[in-house]
N, CA, C and O atoms as CSV, one atom per row, in Angstrom:
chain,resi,resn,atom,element,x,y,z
A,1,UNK,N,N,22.602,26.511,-22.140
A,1,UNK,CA,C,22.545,25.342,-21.260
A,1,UNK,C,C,21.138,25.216,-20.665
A,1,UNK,O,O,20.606,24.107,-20.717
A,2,UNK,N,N,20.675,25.942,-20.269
A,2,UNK,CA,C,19.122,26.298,-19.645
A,2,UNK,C,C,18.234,25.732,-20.415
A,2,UNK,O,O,17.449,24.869,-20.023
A,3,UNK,N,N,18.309,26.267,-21.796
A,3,UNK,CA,C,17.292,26.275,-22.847
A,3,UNK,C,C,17.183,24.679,-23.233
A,3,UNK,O,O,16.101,24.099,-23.330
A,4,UNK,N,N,18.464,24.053,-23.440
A,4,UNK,CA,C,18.384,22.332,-23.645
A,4,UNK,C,C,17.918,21.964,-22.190
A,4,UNK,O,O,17.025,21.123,-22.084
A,5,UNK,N,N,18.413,22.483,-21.158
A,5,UNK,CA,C,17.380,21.537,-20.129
A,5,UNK,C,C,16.075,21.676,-20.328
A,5,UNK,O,O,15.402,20.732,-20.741
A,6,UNK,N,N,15.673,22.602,-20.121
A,6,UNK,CA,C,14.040,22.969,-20.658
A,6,UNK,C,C,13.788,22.221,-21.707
A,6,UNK,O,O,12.734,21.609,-21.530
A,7,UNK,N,N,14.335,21.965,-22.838
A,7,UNK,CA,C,14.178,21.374,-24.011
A,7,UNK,C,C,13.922,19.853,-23.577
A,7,UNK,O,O,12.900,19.273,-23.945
A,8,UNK,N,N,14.787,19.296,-22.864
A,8,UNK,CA,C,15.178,18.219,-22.609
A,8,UNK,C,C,13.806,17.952,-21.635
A,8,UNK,O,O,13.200,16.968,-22.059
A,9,UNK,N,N,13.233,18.484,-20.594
A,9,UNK,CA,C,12.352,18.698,-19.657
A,9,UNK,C,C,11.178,17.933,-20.352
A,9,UNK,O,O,10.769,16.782,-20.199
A,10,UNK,N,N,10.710,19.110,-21.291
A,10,UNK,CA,C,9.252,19.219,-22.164
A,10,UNK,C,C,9.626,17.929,-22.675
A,10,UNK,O,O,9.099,17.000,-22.061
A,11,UNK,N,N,10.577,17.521,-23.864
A,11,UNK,CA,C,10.505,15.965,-24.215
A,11,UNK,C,C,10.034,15.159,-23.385
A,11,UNK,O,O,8.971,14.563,-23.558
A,12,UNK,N,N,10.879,15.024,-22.230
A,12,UNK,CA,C,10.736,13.640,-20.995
A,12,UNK,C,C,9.290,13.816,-20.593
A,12,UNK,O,O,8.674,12.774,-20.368
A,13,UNK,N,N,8.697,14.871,-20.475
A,13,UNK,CA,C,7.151,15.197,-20.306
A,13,UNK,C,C,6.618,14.783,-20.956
A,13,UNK,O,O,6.053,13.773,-20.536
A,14,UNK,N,N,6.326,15.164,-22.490
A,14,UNK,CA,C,5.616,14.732,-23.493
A,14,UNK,C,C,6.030,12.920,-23.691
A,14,UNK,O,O,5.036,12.298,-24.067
A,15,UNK,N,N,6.868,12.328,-23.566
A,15,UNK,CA,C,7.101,11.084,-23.481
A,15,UNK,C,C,5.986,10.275,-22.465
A,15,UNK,O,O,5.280,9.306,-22.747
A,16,UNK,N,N,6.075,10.934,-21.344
A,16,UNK,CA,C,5.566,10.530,-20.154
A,16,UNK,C,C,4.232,10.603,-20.172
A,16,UNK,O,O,3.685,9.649,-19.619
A,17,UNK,N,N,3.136,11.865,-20.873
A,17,UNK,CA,C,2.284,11.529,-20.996
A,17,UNK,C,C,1.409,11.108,-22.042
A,17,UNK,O,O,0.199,10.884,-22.043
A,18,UNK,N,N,2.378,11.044,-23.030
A,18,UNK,CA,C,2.035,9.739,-24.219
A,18,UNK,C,C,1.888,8.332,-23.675
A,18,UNK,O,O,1.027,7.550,-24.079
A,19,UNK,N,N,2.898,8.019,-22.604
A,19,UNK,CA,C,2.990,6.617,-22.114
A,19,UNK,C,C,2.039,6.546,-21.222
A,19,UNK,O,O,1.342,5.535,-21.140
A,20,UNK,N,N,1.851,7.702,-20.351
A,20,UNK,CA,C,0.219,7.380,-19.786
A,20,UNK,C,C,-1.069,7.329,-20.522
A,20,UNK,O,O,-2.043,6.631,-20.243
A,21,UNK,N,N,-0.945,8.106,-21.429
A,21,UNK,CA,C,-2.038,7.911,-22.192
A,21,UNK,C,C,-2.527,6.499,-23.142
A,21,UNK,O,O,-3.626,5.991,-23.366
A,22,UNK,N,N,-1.098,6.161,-23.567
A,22,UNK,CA,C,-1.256,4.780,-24.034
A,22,UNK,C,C,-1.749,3.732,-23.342
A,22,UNK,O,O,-2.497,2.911,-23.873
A,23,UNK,N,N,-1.260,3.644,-21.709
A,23,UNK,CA,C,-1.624,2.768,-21.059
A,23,UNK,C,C,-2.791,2.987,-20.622
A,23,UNK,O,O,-3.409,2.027,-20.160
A,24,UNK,N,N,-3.471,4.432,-20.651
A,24,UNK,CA,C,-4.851,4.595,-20.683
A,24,UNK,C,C,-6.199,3.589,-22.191
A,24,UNK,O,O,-7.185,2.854,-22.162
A,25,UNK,N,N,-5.623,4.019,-22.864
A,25,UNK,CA,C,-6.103,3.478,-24.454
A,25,UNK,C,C,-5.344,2.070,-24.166
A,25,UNK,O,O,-5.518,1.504,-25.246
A,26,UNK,N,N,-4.815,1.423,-23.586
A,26,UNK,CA,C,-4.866,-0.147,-24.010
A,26,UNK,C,C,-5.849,-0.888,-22.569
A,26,UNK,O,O,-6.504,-1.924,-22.678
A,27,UNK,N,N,-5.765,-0.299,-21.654
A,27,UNK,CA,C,-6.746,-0.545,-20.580
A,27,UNK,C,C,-7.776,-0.345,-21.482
A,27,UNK,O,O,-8.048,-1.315,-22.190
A,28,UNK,N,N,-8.641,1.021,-21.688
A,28,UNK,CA,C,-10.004,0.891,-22.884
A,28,UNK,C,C,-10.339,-0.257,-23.565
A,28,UNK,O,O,-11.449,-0.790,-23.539
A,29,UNK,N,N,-8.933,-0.805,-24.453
A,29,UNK,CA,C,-9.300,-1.820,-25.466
A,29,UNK,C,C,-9.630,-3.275,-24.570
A,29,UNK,O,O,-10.256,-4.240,-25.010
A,30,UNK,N,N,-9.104,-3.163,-23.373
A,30,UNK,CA,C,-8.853,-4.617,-23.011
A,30,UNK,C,C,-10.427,-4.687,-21.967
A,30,UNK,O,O,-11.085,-5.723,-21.873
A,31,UNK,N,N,-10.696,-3.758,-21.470
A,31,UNK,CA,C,-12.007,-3.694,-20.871
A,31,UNK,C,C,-12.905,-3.740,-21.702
A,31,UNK,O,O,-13.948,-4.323,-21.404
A,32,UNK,N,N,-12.740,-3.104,-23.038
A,32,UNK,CA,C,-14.138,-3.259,-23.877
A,32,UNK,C,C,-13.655,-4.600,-24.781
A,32,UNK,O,O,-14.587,-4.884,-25.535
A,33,UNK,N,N,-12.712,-5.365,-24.933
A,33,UNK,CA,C,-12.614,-6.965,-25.357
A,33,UNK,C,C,-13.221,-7.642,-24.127
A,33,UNK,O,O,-13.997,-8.598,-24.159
A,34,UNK,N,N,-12.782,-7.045,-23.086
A,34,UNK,CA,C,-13.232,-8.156,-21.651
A,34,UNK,C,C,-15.113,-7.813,-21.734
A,34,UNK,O,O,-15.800,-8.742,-21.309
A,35,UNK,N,N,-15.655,-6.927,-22.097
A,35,UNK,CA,C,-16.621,-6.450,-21.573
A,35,UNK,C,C,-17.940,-7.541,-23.191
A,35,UNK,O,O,-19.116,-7.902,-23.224
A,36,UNK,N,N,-16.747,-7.613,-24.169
A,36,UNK,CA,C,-17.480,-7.697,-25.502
A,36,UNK,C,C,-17.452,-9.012,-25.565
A,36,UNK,O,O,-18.496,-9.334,-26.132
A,37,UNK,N,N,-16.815,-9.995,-25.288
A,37,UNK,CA,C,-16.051,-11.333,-25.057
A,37,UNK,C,C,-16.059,-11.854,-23.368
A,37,UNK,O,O,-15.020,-12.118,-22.764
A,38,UNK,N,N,-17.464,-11.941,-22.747
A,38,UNK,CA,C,-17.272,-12.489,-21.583
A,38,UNK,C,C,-16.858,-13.671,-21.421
A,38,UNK,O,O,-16.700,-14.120,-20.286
């Protein structure tokens, strides 16, 4: 039971900072379109 929470834990983590990271990398793209395309 432990081991799937933990299991379960690390997923919801790794989810979470994929999704920050993405929203990091689409901010990038949209500042360097805003920056390239005044």
């Amino acid at each position: 039971m432990i081991q799937i929470y933990f299991r379960i834990s690390r997923m919801h983590g790794m989810l979470s900072v994929v999704r920050i990271s993405l929203q990091g990398y689409f901010a990038f793209l949209t500042d360097k379109s805003f920056w390239c395309n005044p």
